[in-house]
C-alpha positions as CSV (number, residue, x, y, z in Angstrom):
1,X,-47.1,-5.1,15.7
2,X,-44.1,-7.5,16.6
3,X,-43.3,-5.0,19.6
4,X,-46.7,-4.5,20.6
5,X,-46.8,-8.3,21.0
6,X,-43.6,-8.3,23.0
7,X,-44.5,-5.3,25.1
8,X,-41.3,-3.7,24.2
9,X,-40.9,-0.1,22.4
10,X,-39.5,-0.4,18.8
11,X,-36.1,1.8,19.5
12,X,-34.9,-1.3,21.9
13,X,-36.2,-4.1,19.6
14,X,-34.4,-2.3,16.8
15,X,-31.1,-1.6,19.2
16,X,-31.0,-5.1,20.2
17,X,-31.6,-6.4,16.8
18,X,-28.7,-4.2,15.6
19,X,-26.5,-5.5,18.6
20,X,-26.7,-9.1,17.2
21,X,-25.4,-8.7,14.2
22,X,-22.2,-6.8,15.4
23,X,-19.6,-9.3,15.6
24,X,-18.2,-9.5,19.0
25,X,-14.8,-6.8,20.4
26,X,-12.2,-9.0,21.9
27,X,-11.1,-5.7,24.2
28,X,-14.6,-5.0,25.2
29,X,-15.2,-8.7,26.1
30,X,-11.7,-8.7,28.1
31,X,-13.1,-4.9,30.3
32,X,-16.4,-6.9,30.4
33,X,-14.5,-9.9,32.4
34,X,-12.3,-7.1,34.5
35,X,-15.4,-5.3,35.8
36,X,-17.1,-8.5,36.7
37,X,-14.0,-10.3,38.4
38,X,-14.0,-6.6,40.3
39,X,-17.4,-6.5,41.2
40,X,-17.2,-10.0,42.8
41,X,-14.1,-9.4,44.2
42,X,-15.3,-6.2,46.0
43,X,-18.4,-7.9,47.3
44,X,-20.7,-5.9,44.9
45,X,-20.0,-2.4,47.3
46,X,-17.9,-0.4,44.5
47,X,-19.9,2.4,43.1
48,X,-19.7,4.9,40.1
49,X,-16.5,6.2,41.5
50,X,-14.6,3.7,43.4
51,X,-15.0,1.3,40.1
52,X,-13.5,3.5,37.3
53,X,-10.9,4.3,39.9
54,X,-9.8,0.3,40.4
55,X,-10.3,-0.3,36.7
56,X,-7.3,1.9,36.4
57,X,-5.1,0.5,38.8
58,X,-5.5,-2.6,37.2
């Protein structure tokens, strides 16, 4: 009923519910900060290949 409320289908309330309680992985936070400074860096233009290519090389 809670997800009918919300207008959201119960496999992502229950994904994102399960998400929270996961403490948080230094070395995914770290890639997280990489791809973003990247992104910005690049202007936003680097696609599904050029990214995983420069996350390499860095």
């Amino acid at each position: 009923m809670l997800c009918r409320l919300m207008g959201v289908n119960r496999r992502g309330f229950d994904d994102d519910l399960w998400r929270q309680d996961r403490d948080p992985d230094p070395e995914h936070e770290e890639k997280l900060e990489w791809f973003n400074d990247l992104d910005e860096t690049s202007g936003n233009t680097y696609g599904s290949r050029r990214m995983p290519k420069a996350l390499r090389a860095v």
